[in-house]
N, C-alpha and C positions, 0 to 999 in steps of 0.2 A: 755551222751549216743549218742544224733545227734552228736557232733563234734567227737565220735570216729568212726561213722557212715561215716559222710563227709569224716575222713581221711581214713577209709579202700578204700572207694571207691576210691578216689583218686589215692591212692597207686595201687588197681586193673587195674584201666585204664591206670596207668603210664606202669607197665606191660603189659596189650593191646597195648599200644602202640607201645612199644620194639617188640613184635611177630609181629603186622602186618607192622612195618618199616624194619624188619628182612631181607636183601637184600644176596643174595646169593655168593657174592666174602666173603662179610664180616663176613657171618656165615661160610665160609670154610676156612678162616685165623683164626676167633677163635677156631676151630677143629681143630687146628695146620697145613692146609696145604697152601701150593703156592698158590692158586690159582682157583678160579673156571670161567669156563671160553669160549666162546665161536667162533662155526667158523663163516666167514660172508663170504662176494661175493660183487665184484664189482657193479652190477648192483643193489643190494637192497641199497646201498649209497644214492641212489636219492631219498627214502622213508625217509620225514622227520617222522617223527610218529615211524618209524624201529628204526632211529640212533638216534633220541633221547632214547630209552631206550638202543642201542649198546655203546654206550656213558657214560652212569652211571658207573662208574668205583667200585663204590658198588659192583653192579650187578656180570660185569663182569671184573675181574684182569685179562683177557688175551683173545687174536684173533689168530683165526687158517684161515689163506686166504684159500678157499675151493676149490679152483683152479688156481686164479692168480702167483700159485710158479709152479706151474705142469710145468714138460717138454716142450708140446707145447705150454703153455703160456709165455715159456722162452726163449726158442731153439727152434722158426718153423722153420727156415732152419742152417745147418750147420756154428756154428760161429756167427752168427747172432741173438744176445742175445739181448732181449727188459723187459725192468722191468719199464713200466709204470706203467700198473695197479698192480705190487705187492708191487711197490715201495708205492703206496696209502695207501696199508693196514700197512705197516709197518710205514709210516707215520703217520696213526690213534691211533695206539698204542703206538704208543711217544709220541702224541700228549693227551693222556687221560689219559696217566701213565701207562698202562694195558701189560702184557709181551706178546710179540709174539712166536709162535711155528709157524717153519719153517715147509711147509710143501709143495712135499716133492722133495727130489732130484733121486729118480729111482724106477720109477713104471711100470710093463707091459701095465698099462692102459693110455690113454690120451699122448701117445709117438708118435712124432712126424711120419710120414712113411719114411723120411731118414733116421731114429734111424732103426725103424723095419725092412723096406726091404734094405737098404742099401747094404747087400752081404756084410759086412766089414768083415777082418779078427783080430783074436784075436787082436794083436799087436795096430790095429788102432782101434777097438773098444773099447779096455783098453784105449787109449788115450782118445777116444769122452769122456768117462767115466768120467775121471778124470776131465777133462776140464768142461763138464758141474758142476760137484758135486763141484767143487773150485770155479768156477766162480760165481754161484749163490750163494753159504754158502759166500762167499768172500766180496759180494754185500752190507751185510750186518754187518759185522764183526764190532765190536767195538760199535754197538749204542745197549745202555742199554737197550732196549726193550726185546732185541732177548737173550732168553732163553733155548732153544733147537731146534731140527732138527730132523722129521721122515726122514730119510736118506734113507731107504732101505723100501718099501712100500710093504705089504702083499706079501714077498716072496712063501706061502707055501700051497699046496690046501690044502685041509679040514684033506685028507688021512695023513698030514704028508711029504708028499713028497715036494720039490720045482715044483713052477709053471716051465712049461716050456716057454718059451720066447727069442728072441734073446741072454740077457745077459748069460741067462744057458747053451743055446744052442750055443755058441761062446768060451765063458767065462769059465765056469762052475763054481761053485761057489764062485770061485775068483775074481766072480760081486763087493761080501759082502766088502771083507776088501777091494776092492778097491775104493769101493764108500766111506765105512766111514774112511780113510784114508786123500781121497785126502778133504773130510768135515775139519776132524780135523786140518791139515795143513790150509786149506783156515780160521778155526776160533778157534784156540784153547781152547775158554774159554765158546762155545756153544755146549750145552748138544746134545751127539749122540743116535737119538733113531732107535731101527725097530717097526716098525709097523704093524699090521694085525686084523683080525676080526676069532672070533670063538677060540679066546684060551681062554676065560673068565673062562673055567671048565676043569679041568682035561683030557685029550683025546690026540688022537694020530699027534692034531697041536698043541698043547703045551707043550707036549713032545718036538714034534723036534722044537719047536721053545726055548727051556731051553737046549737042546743039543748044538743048535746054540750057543749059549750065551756062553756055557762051552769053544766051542773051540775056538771062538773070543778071547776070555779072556785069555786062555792057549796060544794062537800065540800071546797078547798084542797089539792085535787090540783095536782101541779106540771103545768104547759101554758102553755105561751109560744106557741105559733105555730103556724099551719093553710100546707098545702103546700097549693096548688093547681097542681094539672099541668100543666093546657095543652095538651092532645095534642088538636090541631083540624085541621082539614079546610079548606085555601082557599075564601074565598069565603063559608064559615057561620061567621067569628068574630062574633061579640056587636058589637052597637057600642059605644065607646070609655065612656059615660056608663054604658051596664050593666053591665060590666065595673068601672067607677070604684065605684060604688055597691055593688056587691056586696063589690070588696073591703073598704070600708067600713062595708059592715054588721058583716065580723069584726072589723078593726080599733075597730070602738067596743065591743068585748066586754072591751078591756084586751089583745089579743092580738096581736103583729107577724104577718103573713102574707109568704110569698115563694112565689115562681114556680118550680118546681120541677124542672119534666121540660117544658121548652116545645118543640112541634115543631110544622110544619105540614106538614102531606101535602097530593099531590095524585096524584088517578087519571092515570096516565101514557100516554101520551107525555109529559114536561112542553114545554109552547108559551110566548111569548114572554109569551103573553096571560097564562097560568099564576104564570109567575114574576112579574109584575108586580102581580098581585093578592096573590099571597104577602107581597111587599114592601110592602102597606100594612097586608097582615095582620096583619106583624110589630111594624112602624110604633103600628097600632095598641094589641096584646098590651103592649107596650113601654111606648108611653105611657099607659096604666093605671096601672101602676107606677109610674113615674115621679109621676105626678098624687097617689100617695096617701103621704103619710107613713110612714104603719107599712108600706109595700112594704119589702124592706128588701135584695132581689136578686131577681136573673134565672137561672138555669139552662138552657141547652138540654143535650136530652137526648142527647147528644153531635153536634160540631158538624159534622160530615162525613155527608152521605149515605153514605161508603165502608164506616162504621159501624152505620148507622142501622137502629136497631130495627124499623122501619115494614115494609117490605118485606116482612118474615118474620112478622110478624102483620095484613099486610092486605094480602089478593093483586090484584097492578095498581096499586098504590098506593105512592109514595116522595117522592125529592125533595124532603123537609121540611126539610133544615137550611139553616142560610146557608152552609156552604161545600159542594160538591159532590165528587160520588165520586174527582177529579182533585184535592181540598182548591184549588180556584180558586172564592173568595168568589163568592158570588149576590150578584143585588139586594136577598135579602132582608136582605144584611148591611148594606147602607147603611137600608136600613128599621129598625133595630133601632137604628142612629144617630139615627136623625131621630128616632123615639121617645121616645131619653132628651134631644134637644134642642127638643123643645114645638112 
């Protein structure tokens, strides 16, 4: 009876074991997907304590540079292409095995002011277009990291309608296949994405963002795959079948979808009760994914509040990621488990 005592125990803790060694690339490769995976920033590289866990290739199969691709980190003045600091990240992820997602080549935001005010007409702004979108997709072409491309960055307000911005306002929608054109030409064998926030449910920006796709497709425009964000608010995610079904409305378009920028905020102080709702939040976001085939990763938008975007764009508001400002894991990081384990 003690020795079959000693070996249940044994066996229990061998199992303890596996759940708290359970690293989060590795439980989203046995969920059957690409990748779980994370953005980062030049500036936190100098945090050893940071890169040591950016680093765990466990952890994280893949880096989304959170700025160093953007337009003015590429293109501040006309022709004058610099890829120090993106060339780093794309470095890091060769260097740790983890795949890189390109991010992005044409955004209204973070656009240089010769892009915006420049007064270019059609003819030469289709040029800037191309040029930039080839030369940076181009940059990179052929090293095994580099996995796909947000190409086209949240074209569409909330209504449904395209943002207005020089490219529409010049262009008019002939921005789209010209941007992932001249991608597909600069890297043939790197995934074309659009990308935006707020199509996670049903509603009148994913609609037109599924209409977009229809007529991409129909003209034989190259487009593989739709980014959805995820930048939610504890407590207001979708439930897990709205979420399921909407990512499926893309996926039956012929198109893979992945989770991009996922974060969850909460108005702070964060409370016991906060972080535990988080935790199914995650739980939940997670197992969407998971549930749908053409999911195909996960992304948080870097995993440390110590980084976190949130804060500095919405006042009172933080604590979205699963590890905290001290990098010591949340609840929500075991929620993001149970997600990819059903």
């Amino acid at each position: 009876m003690l020795r079959l005592l000693v070996a249940s125990a044994a066996v229990f803790a061998g199992f303890l074991a596996v759940e708290v060694s359970a690293q989060l690339h590795s439980v989203a490769k046995s969920a059957g997907k690409l990748y779980f995976g994370t953005a980062t920033d030049n500036p936190e590289l100098t945090d050893t304590a940071y890169t040591a866990i950016l680093h765990n290739a466990s952890e994280f199969g893949q880096i989304t540079a959170a700025n160093s691709m953007k337009w003015d980190a590429t293109e501040p003045s006309r022709g004058d292409f610099t890829f120090q600091n993106a060339d780093v990240i794309a470095q890091l992820a060769k260097t740790d095995g983890q795949l890189l997602r390109g991010h992005n080549c044409v955004w209204h935001e973070q656009l240089p002011s010769w892009v915006s005010s420049g007064n270019f007409n059609a003819a030469t702004l289709s040029s800037i277009l191309t040029t930039h979108c080839s030369t940076l997709v181009g940059r990179y072409k052929g090293q095994t990291c580099v996995y796909s491309w947000d190409v086209v960055n949240e074209p569409f307000n909330d209504d449904g309608s395209f943002g207005t911005d020089v490219f529409l306002t010049t262009l008019n929608t002939s921005y789209i296949p010209t941007a992932l054109n001249a991608a597909s030409s600069a890297d043939p064998n790197a995934k074309l994405y659009i990308n935006d926030f707020n199509i996670e449910s049903a509603g009148a920006k994913s609609t037109a963002m599924q209409t977009l796709i229809r007529s991409l497709k129909a003209s034989k425009t190259p487009i593989h795959g739709v980014g959805l964000q995820f930048h939610m608010i504890v407590g207001e995610v979708p439930t897990q079948s709205v979420l399921i079904q909407n990512l499926q409305a893309f996926t039956a378009l012929g198109i893979e979808v992945a989770i991009t920028e996922l974060d969850v905020r909460m108005t702070l102080p964060a409370t016991s009760a906060l972080l535990a709702q988080q935790q199914k939040d995650y739980t939940t976001i997670v197992g969407a994914c998971a549930a749908v085939s053409g999911c195909v990763g996960i992304t948080v938008w870097d995993f440390t509040d110590k980084f976190s975007w949130v804060p500095g764009a919405f006042a009172g508001q933080g604590e979205a990621c699963p590890w905290d400002a001290n990098l010591v894991k949340k609840p929500a990081y075991q929620g993001i488990i149970a997600g990819f384990k059903g």
